[in-house]
C-alpha positions in Angstrom: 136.7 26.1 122.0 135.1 29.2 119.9 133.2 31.8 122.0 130.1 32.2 122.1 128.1 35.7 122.7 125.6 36.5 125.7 122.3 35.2 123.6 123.8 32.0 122.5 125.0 31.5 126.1 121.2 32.4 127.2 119.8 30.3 124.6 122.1 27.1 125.4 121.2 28.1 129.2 117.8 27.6 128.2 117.8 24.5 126.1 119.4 22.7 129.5 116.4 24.0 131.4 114.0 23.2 129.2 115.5 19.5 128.8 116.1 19.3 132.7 112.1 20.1 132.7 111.4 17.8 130.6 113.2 14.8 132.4 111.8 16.1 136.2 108.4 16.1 135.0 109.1 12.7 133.3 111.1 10.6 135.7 111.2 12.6 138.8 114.2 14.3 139.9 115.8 11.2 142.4 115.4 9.3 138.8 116.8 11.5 136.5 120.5 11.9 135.8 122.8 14.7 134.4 123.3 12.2 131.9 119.6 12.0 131.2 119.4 15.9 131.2 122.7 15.8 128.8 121.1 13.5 126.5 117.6 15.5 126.0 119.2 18.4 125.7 122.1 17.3 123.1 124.8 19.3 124.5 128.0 17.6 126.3 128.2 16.5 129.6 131.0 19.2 130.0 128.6 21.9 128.6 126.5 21.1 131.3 128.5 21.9 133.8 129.8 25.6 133.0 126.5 26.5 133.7 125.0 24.2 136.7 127.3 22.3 139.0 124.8 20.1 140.1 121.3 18.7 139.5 119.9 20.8 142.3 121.7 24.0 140.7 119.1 23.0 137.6 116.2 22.2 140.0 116.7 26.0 142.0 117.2 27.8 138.1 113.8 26.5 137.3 112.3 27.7 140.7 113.7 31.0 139.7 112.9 30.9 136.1 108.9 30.1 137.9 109.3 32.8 140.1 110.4 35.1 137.7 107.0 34.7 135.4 104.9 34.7 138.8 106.4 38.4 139.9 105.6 39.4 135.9 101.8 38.1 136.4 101.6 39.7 139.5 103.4 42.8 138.2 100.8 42.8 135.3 97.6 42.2 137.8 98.6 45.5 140.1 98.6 48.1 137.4 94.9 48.0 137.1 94.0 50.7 139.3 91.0 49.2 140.6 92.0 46.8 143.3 89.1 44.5 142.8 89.9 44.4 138.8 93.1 43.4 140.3 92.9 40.5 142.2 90.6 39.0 139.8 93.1 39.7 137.2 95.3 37.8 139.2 92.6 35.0 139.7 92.4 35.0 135.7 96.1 34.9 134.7 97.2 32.4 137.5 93.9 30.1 135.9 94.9 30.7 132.6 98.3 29.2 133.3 96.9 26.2 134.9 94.2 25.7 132.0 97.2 26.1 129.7 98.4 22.4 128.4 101.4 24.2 127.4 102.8 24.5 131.1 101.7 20.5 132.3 105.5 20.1 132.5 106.4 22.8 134.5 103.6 21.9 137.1 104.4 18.5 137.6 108.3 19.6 138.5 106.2 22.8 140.6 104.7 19.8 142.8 107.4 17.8 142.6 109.3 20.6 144.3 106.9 21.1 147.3 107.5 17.1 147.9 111.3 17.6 147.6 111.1 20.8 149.9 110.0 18.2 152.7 113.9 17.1 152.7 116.0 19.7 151.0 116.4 23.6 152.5 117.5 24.7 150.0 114.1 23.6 147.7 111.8 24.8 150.5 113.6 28.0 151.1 112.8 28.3 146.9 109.0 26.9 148.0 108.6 29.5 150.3 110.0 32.7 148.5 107.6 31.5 145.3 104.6 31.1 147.9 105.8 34.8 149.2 105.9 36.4 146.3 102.4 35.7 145.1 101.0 36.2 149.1 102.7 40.0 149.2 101.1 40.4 145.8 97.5 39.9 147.1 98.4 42.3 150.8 99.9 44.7 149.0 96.5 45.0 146.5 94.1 44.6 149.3 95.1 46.8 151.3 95.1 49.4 149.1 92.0 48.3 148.5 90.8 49.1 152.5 92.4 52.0 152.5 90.3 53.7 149.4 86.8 52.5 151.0 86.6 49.8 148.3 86.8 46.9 150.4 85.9 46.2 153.8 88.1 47.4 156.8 87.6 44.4 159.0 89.1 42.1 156.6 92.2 40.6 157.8 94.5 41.2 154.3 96.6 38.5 155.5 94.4 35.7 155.8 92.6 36.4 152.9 95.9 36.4 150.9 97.2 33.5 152.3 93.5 31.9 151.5 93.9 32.4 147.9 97.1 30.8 147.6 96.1 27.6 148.9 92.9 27.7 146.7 95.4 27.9 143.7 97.5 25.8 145.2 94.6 23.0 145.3 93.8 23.8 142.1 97.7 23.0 141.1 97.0 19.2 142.0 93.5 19.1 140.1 95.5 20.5 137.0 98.4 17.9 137.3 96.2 14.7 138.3 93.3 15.6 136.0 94.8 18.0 133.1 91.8 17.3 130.8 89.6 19.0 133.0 87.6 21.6 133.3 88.5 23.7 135.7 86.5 26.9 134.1 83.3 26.7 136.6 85.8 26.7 139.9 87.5 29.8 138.7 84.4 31.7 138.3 83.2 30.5 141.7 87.1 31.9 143.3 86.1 35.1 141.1 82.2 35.3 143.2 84.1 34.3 146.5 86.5 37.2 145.9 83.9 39.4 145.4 81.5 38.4 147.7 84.4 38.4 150.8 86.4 41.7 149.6 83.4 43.9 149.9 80.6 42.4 151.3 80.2 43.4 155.0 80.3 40.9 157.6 77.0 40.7 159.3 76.1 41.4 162.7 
């Protein structure tokens, strides 16, 4: 067999994810095959497997591959040095993504994987770090935020965090049951509820 360099072993890498993607979102992953994934992808079944021994080797890379986008997004979001510029720059790019018609496939695997975490550690340990990552993201920004005056003390940066996640995480169903719609006018409302609960003071 001829060798192949570091970019063409990246971009066959990539060409099995993307097929494997393709077949999760499609069939499921108790439904799909290596076959299947062989097949979409046009490589051998022997290709396959010098780089993933297994189907679930292929369903962890695309958690990570996910992951790996999220901590750029969230990367991106904290350089603003206003913390409230940053967590709606967060609220923005995570919206865009699930506006974007472009990603459909890789949130129907996303939600297939928080079923499959139900009965596989090794998916809900993935669940959990992806859930993480975003979570630290939003503690990290807010309290910097309360501890330059710019939002409210009492807050509990925790909560609030772990609120936002399960708004998006909402929003990740809407997106994959209904991907036509509009999901524009709830964004701008997370946008006013960020606002309004970051710095508003809690009354008496």
């Amino acid at each position: 067999m001829p060798k192949i360099n570091a970019q063409q072993r990246e971009a066959r890498r990539d060409r099995l994810l993307a097929a494997a993607l393709k077949c999760f979102s499609r069939d499921g992953f108790h439904q799909t095959t290596t076959a299947d994934i062989v097949r979409e992808s046009g490589v051998s079944q022997g290709t396959l497997y010098l780089y993933f021994k297994s189907k679930d080797d292929l369903i962890a890379a695309l958690a990570d591959d996910r992951h790996q986008h999220e901590a750029a997004l969230n990367a991106l979001a904290e350089h603003e040095e206003d913390p409230l510029k940053s967590i709606l720059a967060l609220v923005r790019l995570y919206a865009e993504r699930l506006s974007d018609i472009s990603q459909s496939d890789a949130l129907r695997v996303g939600l297939q994987g928080w079923a499959e975490a139900l009965r596989n550690e090794r998916v809900r340990i993935g669940v959990l770090d992806g859930v993480s990552l975003a979570r630290t993201a939003l503690v990290r920004v807010i309290r910097r935020g309360q501890r330059t005056g710019v939002f409210r003390r009492d807050l509990d940066a925790e909560a609030m965090a772990s609120l936002l996640v399960a708004i998006f995480q909402g929003f990740v169903l809407r997106a994959v049951w209904e991907p036509r719609r509009d999901l524009e006018p709830c964004f701008k409302l997370v946008s006013e509820l960020v606002r309004n609960t970051l710095i508003h003071a809690r009354p008496d």
